[in-house]
C-alpha positions, 0 to 999 in steps of 0.5 A: 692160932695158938699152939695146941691147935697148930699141934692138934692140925699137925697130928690129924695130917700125920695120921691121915699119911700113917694110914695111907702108909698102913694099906700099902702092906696089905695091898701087896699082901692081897695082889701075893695071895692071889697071884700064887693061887693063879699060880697054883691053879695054873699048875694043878687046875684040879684043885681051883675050888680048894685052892679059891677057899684058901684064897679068900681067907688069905684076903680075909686075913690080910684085909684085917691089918687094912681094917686095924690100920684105919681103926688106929687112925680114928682112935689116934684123931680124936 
């Protein structure tokens, strides 16, 4: 086993790890944004389909940092 391989085998396990460290802020992000819109609604129920919309684009958003984190993995893993 030469150098380059060990280095290569390293670098694979440290992405793998990057990634995994990459979803936790989204994952806190998304259980934020649906707990204030539970919040929300809890306060003002009249307003639950506006304040539902908003939500999903929240996690639409949020989700976009999961889906770049697990794009950078696969471009930085040859």
């Amino acid at each position: 086993m030469d150098a380059t391989s060990v280095l290569a085998e390293i670098n694979g396990n440290i992405a793998t790890v990057g990634y995994g460290l990459a979803a936790i802020g989204p994952a806190i992000g998304v259980g934020i944004v649906v707990g204030k819109t539970i919040e929300s609604v809890a306060r003002q129920p009249e307003l639950a389909g506006r304040l539902q919309v908003l939500m999903y684009l929240g996690i639409a958003f949020t989700e976009a940092l999961a889906f770049i984190g697990i794009a950078t993995y696969f471009i930085f893993t040859k």
